[in-house]
C-alpha positions, 0 to 999 in steps of 0.5 A: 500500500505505502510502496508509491510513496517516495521518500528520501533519507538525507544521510546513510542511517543504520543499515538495518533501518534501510532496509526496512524503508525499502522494503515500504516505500521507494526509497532513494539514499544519500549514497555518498552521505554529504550534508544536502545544500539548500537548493537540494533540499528545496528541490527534495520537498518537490520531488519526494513524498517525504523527506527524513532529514537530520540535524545537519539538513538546514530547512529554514523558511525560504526552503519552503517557499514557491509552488510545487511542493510535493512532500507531505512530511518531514521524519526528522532523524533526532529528537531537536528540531530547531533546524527546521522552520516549524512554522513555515512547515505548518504553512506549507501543510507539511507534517513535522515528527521527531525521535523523542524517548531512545536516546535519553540514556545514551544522551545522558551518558556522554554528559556524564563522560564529558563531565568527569572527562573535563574535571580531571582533565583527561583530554589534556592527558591523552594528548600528553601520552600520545604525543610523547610529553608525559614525563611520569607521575609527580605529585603536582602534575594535571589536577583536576577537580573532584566530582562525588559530593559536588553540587550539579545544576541541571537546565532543563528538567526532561527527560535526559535532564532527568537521567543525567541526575540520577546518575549523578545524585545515586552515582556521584553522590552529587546535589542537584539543582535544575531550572524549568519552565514548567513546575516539576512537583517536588515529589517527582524531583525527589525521585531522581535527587533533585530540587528546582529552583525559580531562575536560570541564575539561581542554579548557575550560582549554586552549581559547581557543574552546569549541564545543559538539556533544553531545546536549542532555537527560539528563546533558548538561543544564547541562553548561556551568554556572557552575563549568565558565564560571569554569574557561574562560580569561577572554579565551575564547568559547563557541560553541553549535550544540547545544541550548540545555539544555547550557548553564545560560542564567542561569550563561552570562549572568552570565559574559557581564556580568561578563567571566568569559568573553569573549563567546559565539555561540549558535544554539540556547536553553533555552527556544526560541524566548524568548529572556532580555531580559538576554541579547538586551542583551550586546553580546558575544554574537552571537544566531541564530534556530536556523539549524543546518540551515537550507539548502535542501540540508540540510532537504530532505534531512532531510525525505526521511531521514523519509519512508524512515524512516516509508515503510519502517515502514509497509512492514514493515522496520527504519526505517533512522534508528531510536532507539527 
């Protein structure tokens, strides 16, 4: 029934999910799995039923304007979407579903590796042993700064919010403070360690490590900016798993020059995948190439959260992951 539909996957997923959206629709890959340009994108949207991008497909306004589009739905590979235009989705009748749920736990463990990885400085110190500069143990050399018993700010209170302080709480016997928008009972709290405070300033005052979980774009952009560093604890480190727009990047790295905080942990960035050369210098921050989800587990599953989002459009019923 769904095999005249034709869409197209704007990167190489794992092959297992491939195989499944063959099997369903006709499907054209990314073979050679280069990021898309506008105008290929703009012309995806004419020419497919429907388009499953990921966070490194660009898809703002203009991309869906003019006539002739012919896609019906945006599967999007990921739980954020700031990178898509919701609004000028809606107005183009397009439906918009992302991958919410399977990738807290895997999201939530990296923010716990860079946490640990930047508070002892153990980017700094691969890099010594590779390179051959590590001259043996002494007592002074590469001190970091303990975690157990630390105080851990938490902004945004979802779900990976949630995972990453029960790790930290029952893991790292750490105390726990989040800012959220909405009220979380303090009940709910409890369970994972946690208490809620009313601002963004009050958890960065407290917090000896800030982790940010909250949606990037809109009114979260440069959510971290040069004013809310400076009210950070100068021995304090910022960890991001989130999106890289939440932080004002050139306000981060002068704080990282000039010690307004200690060090930070990023796994995402404004402009992915560039990278400031000013940011790639500092010795105090540790830098991955957006690992987040990625396990095997975890991209598998979010691969087949789109095909049942797209499998049940197509079929007639409400995609279960819909955002717009």
């Amino acid at each position: 029934m769904t095999a005249r539909f034709r869409i197209l996957v704007t990167r190489r997923w794992p092959r297992a999910v491939e195989q499944v959206l063959a099997e369903r629709f006709e499907t054209v890959l990314n073979e050679e799995d280069r990021p898309l340009d506008r105008s290929a994108l703009a012309d995806a949207l004419r020419n497919f039923d429907a388009v499953l991008p990921t966070v490194s497909d660009r898809l703002p306004e203009d991309v869906f304007a003019g006539e002739g589009l012919r896609a019906r739905i945006l599967g999007n590979f990921g739980v954020g979407y700031n990178h898509i235009d919701i609004e000028a989705a809606k107005a183009a009748g397009i439906v918009v579903t992302n991958t919410p749920g399977v990738l807290t736990d895997c999201t939530a463990d990296l923010a716990v590796s860079l946490l640990l990885a930047v508070a002892r400085r153990a980017g700094e110190g691969e890099r010594q042993v590779r390179t051959g500069t590590w001259t043996g143990w002494r007592p002074t050399h590469m001190i970091g700064t303990k975690v157990t018993g630390k105080t851990l700010g938490i902004i945004g209170f979802g779900r990976i919010g949630k995972a990453m302080a029960k790790r930290c709480h029952f893991g790292f016997d750490m105390d726990v403070v989040f800012y959220n928008r909405s009220r979380i009972a303090p009940e709910e709290a409890a369970r994972f360690g946690a208490r809620q405070f009313r601002t963004v300033e009050n958890v960065l005052k407290a917090a000896d490590f800030v982790s940010l979980h909250c949606p990037g774009g809109g009114e979260n952009r440069n959510l971290i900016d040069a004013e809310r560093l400076a009210a950070m604890k100068p021995g304090a480190y910022l960890i991001n798993t989130a999106r890289g727009d939440v932080v004002d990047e050139a306000a981060l790295i002068e704080a990282l020059e000039k010690g307004v905080i200690r060090g930070a942990g990023l796994d995402v960035y404004a402009a992915e995948p560039d990278v400031p050369a000013r940011l790639s210098a500092l010795e105090n921050v540790v830098l991955l190439p957006h690992l987040g989800s990625a396990t095997e587990e975890t991209r598998t599953a979010m691969g087949m959260k789109v095909v049942d989002n797209v499998t049940a459009f197509f079929a007639g019923l409400a995609p279960p992951d819909r955002v717009a």
